[in-house]
C-alpha positions in Angstrom: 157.3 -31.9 -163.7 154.0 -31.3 -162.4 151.9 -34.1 -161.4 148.2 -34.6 -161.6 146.2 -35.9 -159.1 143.3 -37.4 -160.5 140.1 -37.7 -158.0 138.7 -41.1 -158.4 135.4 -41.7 -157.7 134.2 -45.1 -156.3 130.9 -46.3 -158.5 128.3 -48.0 -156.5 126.0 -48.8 -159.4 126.4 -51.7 -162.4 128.1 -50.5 -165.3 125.9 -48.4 -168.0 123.1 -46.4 -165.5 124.0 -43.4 -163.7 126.8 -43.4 -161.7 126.4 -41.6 -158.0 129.1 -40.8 -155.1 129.5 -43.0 -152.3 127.8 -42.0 -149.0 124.1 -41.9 -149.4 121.7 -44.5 -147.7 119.0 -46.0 -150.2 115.3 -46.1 -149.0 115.6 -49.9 -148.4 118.8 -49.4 -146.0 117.1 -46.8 -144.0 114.0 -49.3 -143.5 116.2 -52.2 -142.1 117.9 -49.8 -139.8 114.2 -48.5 -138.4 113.4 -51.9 -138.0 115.9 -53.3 -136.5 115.8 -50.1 -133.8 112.2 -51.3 -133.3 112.9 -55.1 -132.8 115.6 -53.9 -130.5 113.2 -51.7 -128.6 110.5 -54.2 -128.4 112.6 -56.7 -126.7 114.4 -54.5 -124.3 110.9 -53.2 -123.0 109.8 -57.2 -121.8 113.3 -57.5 -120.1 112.7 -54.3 -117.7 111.1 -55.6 -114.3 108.2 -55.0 -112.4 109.0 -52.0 -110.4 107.0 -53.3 -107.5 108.7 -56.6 -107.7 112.2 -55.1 -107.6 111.3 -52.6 -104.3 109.7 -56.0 -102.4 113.0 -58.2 -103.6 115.2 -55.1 -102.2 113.3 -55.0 -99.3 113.7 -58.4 -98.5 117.3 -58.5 -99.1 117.2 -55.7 -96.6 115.1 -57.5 -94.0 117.3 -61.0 -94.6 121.0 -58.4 -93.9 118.7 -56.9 -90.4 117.7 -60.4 -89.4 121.1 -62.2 -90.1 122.9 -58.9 -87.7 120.3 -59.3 -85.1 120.7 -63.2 -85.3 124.3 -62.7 -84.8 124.3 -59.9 -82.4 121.7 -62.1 -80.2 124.4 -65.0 -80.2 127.5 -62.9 -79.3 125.7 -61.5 -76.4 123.8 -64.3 -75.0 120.2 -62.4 -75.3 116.8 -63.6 -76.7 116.1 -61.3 -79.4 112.8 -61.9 -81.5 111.8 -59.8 -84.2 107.9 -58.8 -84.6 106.1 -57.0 -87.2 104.1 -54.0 -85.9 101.7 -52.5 -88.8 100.3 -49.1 -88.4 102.6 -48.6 -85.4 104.2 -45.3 -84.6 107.2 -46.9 -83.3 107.8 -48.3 -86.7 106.6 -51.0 -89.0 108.7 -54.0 -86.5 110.8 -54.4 -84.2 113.4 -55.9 -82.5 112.6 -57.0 -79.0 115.9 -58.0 -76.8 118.4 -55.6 -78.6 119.4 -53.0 -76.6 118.9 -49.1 -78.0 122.8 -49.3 -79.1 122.3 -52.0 -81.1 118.7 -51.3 -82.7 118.3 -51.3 -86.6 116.3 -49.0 -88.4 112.6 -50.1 -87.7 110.8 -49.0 -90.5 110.3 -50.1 -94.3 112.3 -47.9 -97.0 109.0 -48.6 -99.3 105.5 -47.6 -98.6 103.3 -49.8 -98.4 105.3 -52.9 -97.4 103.1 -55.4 -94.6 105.1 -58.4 -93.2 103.4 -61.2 -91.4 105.2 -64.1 -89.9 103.6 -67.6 -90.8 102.8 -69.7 -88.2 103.2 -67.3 -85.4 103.6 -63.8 -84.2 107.2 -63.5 -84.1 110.4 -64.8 -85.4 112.9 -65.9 -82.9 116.7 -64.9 -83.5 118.7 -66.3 -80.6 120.6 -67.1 -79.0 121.2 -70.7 -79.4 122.6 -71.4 -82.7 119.6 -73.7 -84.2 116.8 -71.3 -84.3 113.9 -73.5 -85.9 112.3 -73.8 -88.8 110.5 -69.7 -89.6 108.9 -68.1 -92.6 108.1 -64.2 -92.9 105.8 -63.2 -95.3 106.3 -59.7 -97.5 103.9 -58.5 -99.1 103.2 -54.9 -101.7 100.7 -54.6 -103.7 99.9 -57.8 -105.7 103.5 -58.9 -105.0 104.9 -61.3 -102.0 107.8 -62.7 -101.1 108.7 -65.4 -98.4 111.7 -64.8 -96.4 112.6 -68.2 -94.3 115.5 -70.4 -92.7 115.3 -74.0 -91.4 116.7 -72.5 -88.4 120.6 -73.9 -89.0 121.2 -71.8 -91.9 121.0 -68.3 -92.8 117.8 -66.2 -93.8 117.0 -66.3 -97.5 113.8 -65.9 -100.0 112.0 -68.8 -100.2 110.7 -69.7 -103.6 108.3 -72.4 -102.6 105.3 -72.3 -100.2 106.3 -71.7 -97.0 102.8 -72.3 -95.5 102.6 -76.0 -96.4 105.9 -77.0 -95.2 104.8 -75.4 -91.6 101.5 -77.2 -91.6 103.5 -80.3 -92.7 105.8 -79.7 -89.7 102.6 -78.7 -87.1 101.0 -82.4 -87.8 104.5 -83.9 -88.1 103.0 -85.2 -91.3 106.3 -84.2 -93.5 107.7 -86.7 -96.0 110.5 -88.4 -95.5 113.2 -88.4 -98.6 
């Protein structure tokens, strides 16, 4: 006995009209897939950041990691070591006065164009007593900035708020209480 095989075919249209083979995309299909590739695309390019934003937050997570080492380094050895921006210097663009050359970070910014100013003073003390004070760095690029503080007890971190105010609060010891 030989058997047949018999090839079905799978109808995708109401009974009576033409019948066509599975597989094709209609018009209407293709047009929802193109616009949901465009939605898609739309959205994702508002969630990409601010490449000048991301090298300043990089560089202050840098800065916070070189600060926190000399902090510590300046309270395991017993020295004074105070860190001091130097823009336009050929030494670097800060430095670390009180570590000796052994111990010495890299002094200069992995971003052009990166200026740090320290509010409220010209330097920022790192040790070593463990209670440093309140202090506030200032990072700026471009239109961008970013505040790097502690209130001196706990570590360095970016600052959301403004900096400036609390230290003028703190100069006229006008600060509120809770």
């Amino acid at each position: 006995m030989v058997s047949q095989v018999v090839k079905a075919e799978m109808l995708i249209s109401v009974p009576g009209s033409k019948s066509r083979r599975a597989g094709g995309f209609t018009l209407l299909e293709l047009m929802v897939v193109v616009a949901m590739i465009a939605i898609t695309t739309a959205v994702v390019s508002f969630t990409i950041p601010d490449p000048s934003s991301t090298r300043l937050e990089r560089e202050a997570a840098r800065l916070i990691a070189l600060l926190e080492s000399a902090r510590t380094q300046a309270r395991a050895g017993a020295m004074t070591v105070r860190w001091v921006p130097q823009p336009g210097s050929d030494g670097g663009d800060y430095h670390f006065w009180g570590l000796p050359p052994a111990l010495m970070p890299p002094l200069k910014w992995l971003a052009s164009g990166v200026q740090a100013e320290v509010l409220g003073g010209l330097s920022i003390k790192l040790g070593p007593e463990p209670v440093i004070g309140a202090q506030s760095i200032l990072l700026r690029m471009e239109d961008k900035q970013i505040i790097v503080s502690t209130d001196g007890l706990s570590a360095f971190e970016v600052n959301t708020g403004d900096a400036s105010v609390d230290s003028e609060d703190d100069a006229t010891g006008a600060a509120s209480a809770p």
